[in-house]
Every structure is written in structure tokens, then in C-alpha cells.
N, C-alpha and C positions, 0 to 999 in steps of 0.2 A: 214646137218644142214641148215635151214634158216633163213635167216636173217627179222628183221622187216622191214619195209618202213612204212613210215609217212604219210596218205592220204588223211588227212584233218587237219586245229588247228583250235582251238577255244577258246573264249573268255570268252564264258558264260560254265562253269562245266557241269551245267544241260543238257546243248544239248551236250555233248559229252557223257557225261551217254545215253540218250535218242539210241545217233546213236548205243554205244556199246552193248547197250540190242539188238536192232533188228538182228545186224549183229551176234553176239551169237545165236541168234535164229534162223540163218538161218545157221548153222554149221561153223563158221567164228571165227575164234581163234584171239583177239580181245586184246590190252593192250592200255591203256593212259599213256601216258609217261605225268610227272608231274601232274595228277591227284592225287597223296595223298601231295602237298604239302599243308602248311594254307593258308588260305586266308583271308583275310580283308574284310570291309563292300566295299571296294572299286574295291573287284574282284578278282581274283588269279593273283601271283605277276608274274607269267611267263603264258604263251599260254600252252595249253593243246592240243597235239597232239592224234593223234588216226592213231594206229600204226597195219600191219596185216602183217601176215608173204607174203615173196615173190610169192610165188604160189597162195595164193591167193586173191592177188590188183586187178585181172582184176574185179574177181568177186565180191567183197566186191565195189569196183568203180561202177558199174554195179548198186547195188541195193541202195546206196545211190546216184544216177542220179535220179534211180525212185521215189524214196523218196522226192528228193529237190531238181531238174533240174538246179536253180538258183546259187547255191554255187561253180560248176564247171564252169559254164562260157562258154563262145562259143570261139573257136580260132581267128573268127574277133574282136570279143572286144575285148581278150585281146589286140591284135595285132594295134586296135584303142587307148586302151589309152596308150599302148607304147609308142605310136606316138604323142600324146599330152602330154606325160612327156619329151619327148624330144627336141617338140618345146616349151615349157615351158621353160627349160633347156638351150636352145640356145636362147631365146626372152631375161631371165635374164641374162645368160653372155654378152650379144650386150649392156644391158640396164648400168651393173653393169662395165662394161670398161669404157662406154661414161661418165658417172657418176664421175669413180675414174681420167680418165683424166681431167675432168673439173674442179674435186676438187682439183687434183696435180696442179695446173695454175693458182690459186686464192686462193690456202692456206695463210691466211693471215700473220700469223706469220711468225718468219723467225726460223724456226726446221733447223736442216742438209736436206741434200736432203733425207737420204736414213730413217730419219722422217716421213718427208713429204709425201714419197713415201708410207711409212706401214697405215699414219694413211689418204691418199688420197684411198687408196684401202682395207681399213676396212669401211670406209666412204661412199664410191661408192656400194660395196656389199649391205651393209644396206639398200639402198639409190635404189640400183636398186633392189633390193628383195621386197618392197616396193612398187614400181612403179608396179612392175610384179602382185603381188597377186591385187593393184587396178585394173588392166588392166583385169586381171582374172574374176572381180567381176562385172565389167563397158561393157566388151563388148557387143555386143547385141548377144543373142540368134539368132539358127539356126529355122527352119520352122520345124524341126523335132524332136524340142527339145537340143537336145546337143550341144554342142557349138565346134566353130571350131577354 
């Protein structure tokens, strides 16, 4: 007995019908997991997978690469924007501390401390998530296009 594996989702119905004709056609035993749910003018409420039995992922992988090279990605990109979600990640928590200490220090009111403290570091968060996505939007582009 084999099991499915999941080797793509998608957003739009259409292109997962699209991919599941071809790979049928190429002898590939083929299911969409959540493709008979309804959907809205606003798109299907869940992603629609596209599921092949385990024997054969290599080959079903295989002829959608040739298909749409794009959708699989290269191990360096991923492996680059891992690394810009994580300095993103570490840029807002350095931002969203300095933030909540500055606003724990000058909250004007007089709360308890342990007040002060939830609503200095709901405040900071905000305040540094903020800052992060301007910073995001402001800094200057790279010579090669992406940003560093």
C-alpha cells in the first residue's frame, strides 16, 4: 500500500486541474485533496494540494519542473530568503525591545508596574513592526535588484 505525498498547493482550482490532466496523461495516479470543496467568488476557502502516490514523486516532480521550472525554486533562493526572514525577524525584535523599554520609562500614567510593563510591550511590538516594515519599504535597493 502507498501512501499520497503532497507535491504542490495551489490557489487558483484551474491550474491544479491543468497540472492533474497532464500528469494522468503521462501514467501518474493523480488526487487533489480539497479540490471538491465550494468556493466563493473570492477563491477556494482552503489551498488545494496535488497529491501522487510515493513511488511516483520523483517522476511526477520531474515533468512538472519541465512544465514550470519557476514553482520549484532553486536551493539558493530558498536558502536566501530564509535569511532575510530571519534578519527581518531579528532587525524587529532589536527594534520592538528598544521601543517597549523607552515606552516602559515614560509611560505617563501611573498603571501598576506589571500594567505598565503588558501595555509598554504591546506598544513597542506595534511600534517596532512598524518601524521594520518602513525600513523594509525605505531602504535602498541592491545593484542587482534585491534588497539586502
Amino acid at each position: 500500500m502507498s501512501y499520497l505525498k503532497s507535491i504542490l498547493t495551489y490557489h487558483i482550482p484551474s491550474e491544479a486541474e491543468v497540472d492533474k490532466s497532464m500528469l494522468e496523461s503521462h501514467g501518474i495516479t493523480v488526487n487533489l485533496m480539497n479540490a471538491n470543496v465550494s468556493r466563493s467568488e473570492l477563491g477556494a476557502p482552503f489551498h488545494i494540494q496535488l497529491q501522487v502516490p510515493d513511488e511516483q514523486v520523483e517522476e511526477a516532480v520531474a515533468l512538472l519542473r519541465e512544465l514550470s521550472p519557476q514553482r520549484f525554486g532553486s536551493p539558493a533562493v530558498v536558502k536566501e530568503i530564509e535569511a532575510g526572514i530571519r534578519r527581518a525577524f531579528v532587525r524587529f525584535s532589536f527594534v520592538a525591545l528598544a521601543c517597549t523599554a523607552i515606552l516602559f520609562l515614560f509611560v505617563i500614567h501611573e498603571p501598576s508596574l506589571a500594567e505598565r510593563f503588558v501595555l509598554s510591550l504591546v506598544n513597542g511590538a506595534m511600534l517596532g513592526g512598524l518601524i521594520s516594515i518602513l525600513y523594509a519599504f525605505l531602504k535602498p535597493k541592491s545593484k542587482s535588484g534585491t534588497t539586502r
